[in-house]
C-alpha positions in Angstrom: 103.2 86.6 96.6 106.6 87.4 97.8 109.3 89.1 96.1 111.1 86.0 95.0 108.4 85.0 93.0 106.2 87.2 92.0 108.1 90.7 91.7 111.0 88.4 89.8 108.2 86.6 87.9 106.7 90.3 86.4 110.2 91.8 86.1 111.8 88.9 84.2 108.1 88.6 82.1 107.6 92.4 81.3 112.0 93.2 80.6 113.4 90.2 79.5 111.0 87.9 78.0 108.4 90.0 76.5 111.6 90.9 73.8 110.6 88.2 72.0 107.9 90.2 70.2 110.4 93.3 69.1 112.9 90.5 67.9 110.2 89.1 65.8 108.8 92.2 64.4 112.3 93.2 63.9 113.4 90.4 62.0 110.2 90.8 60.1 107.9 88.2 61.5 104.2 89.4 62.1 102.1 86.7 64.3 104.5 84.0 63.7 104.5 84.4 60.2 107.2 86.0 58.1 106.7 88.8 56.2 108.5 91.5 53.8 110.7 93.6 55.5 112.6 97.2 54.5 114.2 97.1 57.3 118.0 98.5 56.6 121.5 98.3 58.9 120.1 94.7 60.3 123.5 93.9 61.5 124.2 97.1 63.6 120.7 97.6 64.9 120.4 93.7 66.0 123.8 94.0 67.6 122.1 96.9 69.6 119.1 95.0 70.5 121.1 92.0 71.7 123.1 94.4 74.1 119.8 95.6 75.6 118.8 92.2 76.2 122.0 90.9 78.1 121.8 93.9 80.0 118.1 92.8 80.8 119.3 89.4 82.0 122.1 90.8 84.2 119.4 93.1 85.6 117.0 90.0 86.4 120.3 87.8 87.9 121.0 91.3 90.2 117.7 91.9 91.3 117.6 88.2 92.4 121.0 88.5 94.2 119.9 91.2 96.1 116.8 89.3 97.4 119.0 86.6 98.1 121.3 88.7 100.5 117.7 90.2 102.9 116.2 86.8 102.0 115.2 85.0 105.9 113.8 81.7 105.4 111.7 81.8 108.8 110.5 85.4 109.1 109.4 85.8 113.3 105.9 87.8 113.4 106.4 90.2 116.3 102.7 90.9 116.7 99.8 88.5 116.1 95.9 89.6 114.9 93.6 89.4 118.1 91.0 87.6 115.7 91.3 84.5 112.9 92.2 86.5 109.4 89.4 85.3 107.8 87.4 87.0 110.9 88.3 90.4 110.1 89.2 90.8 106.2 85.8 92.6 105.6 86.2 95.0 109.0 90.3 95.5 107.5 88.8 96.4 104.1 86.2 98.7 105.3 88.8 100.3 107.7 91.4 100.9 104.3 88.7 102.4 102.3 87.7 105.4 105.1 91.3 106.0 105.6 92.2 106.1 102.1 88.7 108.2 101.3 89.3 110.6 104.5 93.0 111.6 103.0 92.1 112.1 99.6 90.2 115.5 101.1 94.0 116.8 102.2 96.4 117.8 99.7 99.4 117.2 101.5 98.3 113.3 101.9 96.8 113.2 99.0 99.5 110.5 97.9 99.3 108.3 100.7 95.3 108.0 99.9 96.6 106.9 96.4 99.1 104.4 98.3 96.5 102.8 99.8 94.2 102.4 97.0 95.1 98.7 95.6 95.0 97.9 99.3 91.7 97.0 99.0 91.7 94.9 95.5 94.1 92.6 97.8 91.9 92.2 100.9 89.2 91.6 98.5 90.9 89.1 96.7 92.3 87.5 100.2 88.4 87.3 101.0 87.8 85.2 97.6 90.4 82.8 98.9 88.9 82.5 102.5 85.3 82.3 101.6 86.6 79.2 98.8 88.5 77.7 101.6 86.1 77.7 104.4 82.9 77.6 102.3 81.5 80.7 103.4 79.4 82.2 100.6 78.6 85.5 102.0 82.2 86.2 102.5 83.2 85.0 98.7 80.2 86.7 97.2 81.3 90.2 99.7 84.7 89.6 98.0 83.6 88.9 94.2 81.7 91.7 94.2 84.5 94.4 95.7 87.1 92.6 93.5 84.3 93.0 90.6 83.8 96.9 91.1 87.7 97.6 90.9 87.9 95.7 87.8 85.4 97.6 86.5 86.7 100.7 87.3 90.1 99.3 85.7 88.2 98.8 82.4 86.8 102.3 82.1 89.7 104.0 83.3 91.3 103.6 79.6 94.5 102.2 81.0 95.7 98.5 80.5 97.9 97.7 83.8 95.3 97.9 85.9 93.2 95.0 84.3 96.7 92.4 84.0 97.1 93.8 87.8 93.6 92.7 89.1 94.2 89.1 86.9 97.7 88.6 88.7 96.6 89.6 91.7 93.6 87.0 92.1 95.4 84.2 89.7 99.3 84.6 92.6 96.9 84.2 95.7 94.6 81.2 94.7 97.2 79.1 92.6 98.3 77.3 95.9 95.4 76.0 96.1 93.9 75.6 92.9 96.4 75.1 90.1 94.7 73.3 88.0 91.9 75.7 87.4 93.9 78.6 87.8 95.9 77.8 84.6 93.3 76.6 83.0 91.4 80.0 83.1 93.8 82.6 83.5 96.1 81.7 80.5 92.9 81.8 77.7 92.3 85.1 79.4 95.1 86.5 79.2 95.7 85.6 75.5 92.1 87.0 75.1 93.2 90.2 77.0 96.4 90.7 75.0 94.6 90.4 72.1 91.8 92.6 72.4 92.4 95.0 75.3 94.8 97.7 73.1 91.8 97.9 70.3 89.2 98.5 73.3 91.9 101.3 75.2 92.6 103.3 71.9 89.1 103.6 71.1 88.5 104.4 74.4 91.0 107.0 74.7 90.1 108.5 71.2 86.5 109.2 72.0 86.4 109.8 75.8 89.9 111.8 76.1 90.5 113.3 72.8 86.8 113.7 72.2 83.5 114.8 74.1 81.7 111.6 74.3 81.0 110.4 77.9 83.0 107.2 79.3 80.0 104.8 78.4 79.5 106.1 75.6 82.7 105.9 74.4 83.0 102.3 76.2 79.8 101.0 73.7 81.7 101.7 70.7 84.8 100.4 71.6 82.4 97.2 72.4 81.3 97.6 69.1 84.3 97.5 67.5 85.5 94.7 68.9 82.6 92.6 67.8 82.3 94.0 64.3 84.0 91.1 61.9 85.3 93.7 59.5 87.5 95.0 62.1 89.5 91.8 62.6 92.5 93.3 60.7 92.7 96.4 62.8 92.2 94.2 66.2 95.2 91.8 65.0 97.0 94.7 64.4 96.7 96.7 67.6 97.4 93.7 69.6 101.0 93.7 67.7 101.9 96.8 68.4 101.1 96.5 71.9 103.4 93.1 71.9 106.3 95.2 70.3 106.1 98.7 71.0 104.5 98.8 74.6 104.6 95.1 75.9 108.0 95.5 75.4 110.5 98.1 76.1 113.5 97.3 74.5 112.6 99.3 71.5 113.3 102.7 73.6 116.2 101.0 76.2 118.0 101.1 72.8 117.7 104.5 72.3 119.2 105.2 75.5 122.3 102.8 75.0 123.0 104.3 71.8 122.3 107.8 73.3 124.6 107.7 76.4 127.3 107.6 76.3 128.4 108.3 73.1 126.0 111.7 72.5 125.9 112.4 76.5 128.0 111.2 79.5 126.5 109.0 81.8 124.1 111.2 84.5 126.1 110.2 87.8 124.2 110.6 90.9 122.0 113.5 88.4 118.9 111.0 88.2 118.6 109.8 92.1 119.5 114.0 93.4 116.7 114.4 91.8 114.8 111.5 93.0 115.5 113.2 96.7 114.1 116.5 95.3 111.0 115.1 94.5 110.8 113.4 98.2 110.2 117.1 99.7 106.5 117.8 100.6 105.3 120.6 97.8 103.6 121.8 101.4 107.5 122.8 102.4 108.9 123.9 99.3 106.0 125.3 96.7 108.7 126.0 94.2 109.6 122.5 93.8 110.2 121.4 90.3 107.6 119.4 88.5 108.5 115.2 89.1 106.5 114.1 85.9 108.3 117.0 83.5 111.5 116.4 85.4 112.0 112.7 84.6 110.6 113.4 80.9 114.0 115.3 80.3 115.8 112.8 79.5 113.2 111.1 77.3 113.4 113.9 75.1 116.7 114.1 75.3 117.4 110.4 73.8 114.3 111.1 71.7 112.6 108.2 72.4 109.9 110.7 72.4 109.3 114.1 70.8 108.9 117.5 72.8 105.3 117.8 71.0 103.9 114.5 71.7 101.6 114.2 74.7 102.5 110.6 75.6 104.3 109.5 78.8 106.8 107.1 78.6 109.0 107.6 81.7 112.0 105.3 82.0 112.4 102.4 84.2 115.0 102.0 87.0 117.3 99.0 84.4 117.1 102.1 82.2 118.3 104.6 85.2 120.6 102.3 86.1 122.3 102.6 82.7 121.9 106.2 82.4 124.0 107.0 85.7 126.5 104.9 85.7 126.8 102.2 82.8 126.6 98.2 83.7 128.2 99.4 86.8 125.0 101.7 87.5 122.6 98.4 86.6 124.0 96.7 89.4 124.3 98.9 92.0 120.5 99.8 91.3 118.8 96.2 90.7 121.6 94.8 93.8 119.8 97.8 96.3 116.0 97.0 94.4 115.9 93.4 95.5 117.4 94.1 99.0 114.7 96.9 99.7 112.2 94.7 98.2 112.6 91.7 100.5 113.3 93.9 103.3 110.1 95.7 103.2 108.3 92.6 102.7 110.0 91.0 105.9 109.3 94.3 107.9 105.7 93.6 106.7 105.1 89.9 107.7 106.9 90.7 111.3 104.6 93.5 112.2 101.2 92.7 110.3 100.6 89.0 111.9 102.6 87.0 108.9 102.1 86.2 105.3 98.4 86.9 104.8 98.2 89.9 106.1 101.9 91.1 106.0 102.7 90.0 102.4 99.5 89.6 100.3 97.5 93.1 101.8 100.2 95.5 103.4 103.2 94.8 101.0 101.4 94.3 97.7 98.7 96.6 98.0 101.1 99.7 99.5 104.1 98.7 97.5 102.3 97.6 94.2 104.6 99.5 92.3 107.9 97.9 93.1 106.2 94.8 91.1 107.1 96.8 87.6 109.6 99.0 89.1 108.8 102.9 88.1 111.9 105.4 87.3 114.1 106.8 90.3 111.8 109.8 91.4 108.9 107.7 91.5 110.0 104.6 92.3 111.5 106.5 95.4 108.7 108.3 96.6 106.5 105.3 96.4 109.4 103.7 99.0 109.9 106.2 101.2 105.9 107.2 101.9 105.0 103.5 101.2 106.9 102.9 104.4 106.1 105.8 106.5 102.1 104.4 105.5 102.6 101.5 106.5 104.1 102.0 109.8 101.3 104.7 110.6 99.1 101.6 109.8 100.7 99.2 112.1 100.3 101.8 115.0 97.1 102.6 114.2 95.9 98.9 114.4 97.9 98.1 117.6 96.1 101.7 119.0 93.0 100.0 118.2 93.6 96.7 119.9 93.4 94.3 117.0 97.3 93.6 117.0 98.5 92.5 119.8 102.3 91.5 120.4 103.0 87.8 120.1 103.3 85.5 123.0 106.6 84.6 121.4 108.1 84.7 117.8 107.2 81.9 115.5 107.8 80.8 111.9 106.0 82.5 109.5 103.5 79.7 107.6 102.4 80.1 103.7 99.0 80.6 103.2 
């Protein structure tokens, strides 16, 4: 659950691997099976393609770098929990859901409530792992039945992340200790998921979004979709689009290579001022520019996406990296991402008792969204606040007696 693996593991899987699909489709291959193509200027276009893909790789070889440089090998714990872990996951869960519930009421916190939301889909997963080890059923079914709900929720909510979130989440934390099993089931599944989760969202967005029906309403036809036969074609088809369009981004990070900086010179420090912008409380400055329409300006301007469309397909912080500054820019950015990353995560395990605690709960729950990486404004943001959450947290716990400061510092142990 650390940086160096999982972090690199999503970032190489989502940028540089998941290409594969766009270079099949591209080269007119559907499923593993070739197909007739139209496609015209295959030369220039692959030659493109291939230049967004190196500059993937060098991303993934600077992101590792820069873990490698805040990288400590025995991480001390500086405070210790007064009780076992497995004593107090429930109590820790409870205490993240008030907090998080209690700020959602105030508009200028509002965003640390969202913070803290995947806070408890790690606790509850943690408590899977516990109750397994030490045979406690009340504690695994407590934990299967929280980690249950927020899957649920992730289902209905229309989006996919948040289902291949839950499934790395619980398959990272038990693998240790159950490999076996754990590749045994999560592989099938995620197959399974691949194929028919894009055919269940679209026909969830279609009739609950764009339409009037109510979510489980909306949720038993896409069910019934899914199971009708006839509707194989349109599944098989929706799942490759996915692969290629969405699973994948080096469709658009094309755009922006061939956009900047032969149309438009490269942004400079344009992209992170505004990043710092968006780091001011609306509370202090009411006038502050819209993040979300903010970072869409350049999408339109590449037109990877049209003024008139309604989707959202903000760039990520490779793409940023480009955009400012060229390969130069890539480096500088993915070099900085892997030191903050491992640098958060060691300020994490030293305050929050270790790896348990420190790693799995406070630095993947509060910093889930470093394991994708978001554009510059938001990736920003979810820094900056992420850490002034979690040391509010760490205070809060030691006010409350249930850290205390270790007898003396000690190596960090694995779960």
């Amino acid at each position: 659950m650390r940086p160096m693996v999982l972090i690199q593991v999503v970032f190489a899987g989502l940028m540089a691997v998941s290409s594969i699909f766009f270079f099949l489709d591209h080269l007119g291959f559907y499923f593993w099976s070739e197909v007739e193509t139209t496609r015209t200027d295959m030369d220039q276009l692959t030659n493109v393609f291939a230049q967004c893909q190196r500059l993937y790789v060098f991303a993934h070889a600077s992101l590792v770098f820069g873990m490698i440089i805040a990288l400590k090998p025995k991480t001390s714990v500086a405070y210790i929990w007064r009780r076992k872990t497995g004593d107090q996951l429930l109590s820790f869960l409870m205490f993240s859901l008030l907090i998080s519930y209690s700020l959602s009421f105030v508009p200028a916190l509002h965003q640390f409530s969202i913070l803290l939301l995947p806070v408890p889909k790690c606790l509850a997963a943690l408590m899977i792992l516990h109750g397994l080890r030490r045979q406690h059923f009340w504690q695994v079914l407590s934990g299967t039945g929280l980690f249950c709900f927020s899957l649920f929720q992730s289902v209905y909510s229309g989006y996919k992340e948040g289902l291949f979130v839950h499934l790395i989440l619980l398959m990272f934390i038990l693998y240790p200790y159950y490999k076996s099993v754990v590749i045994a089931v999560t592989l099938p599944l995620c197959l399974l998921l691949i194929y028919l989760l894009p055919t269940w969202n679209n026909t969830l967005r279609l009739e609950s979004w764009q339409g009037d029906l109510p979510v489980e309403k909306a949720a038993e036809l896409a069910y019934a979709q899914i199971l009708d036969n006839g509707n194989h074609d349109i599944i098989k088809q929706n799942s490759w689009n996915f692969l290629t369009n969405r699973f994948s981004e080096i469709g658009m990070f094309s755009k922006y290579v061939t956009h900047v900086p032969d149309n438009r010179p490269y942004y400079g420090f344009e992209i992170l001022v505004n990043a710092l912008y968006a780091l001011i409380p609306r509370a202090i400055w009411p006038a502050k520019p819209n993040t979300e329409e903010q970072s869409m300006e350049r999408v339109y301007d590449a037109e990877v996406l049209s003024t008139s469309s309604d989707a959202s397909a903000k760039t990520r912080m490779v793409v940023d990296g480009y955009l400012s500054a060229g390969i130069a820019g890539i480096l500088i950015t993915m070099v900085c991402f892997g030191v903050i990353c491992q640098t958060l995560c060691n300020h994490a395990e030293r305050l929050f008792g270790g790896y348990e605690i420190g790693c799995i709960v406070i630095f993947n729950g509060m910093f889930q969204q470093l394991w994708r990486g978001n554009n510059f404004e938001f990736l920003l943001n979810n820094i900056v606040y992420g850490f002034i959450l979690m040391t509010m947290t760490f205070y809060l716990l030691r006010f409350a007696g249930l850290l205390i400061p270790a007898e003396r510092s000690q190596p960090n142990k694995s779960i």
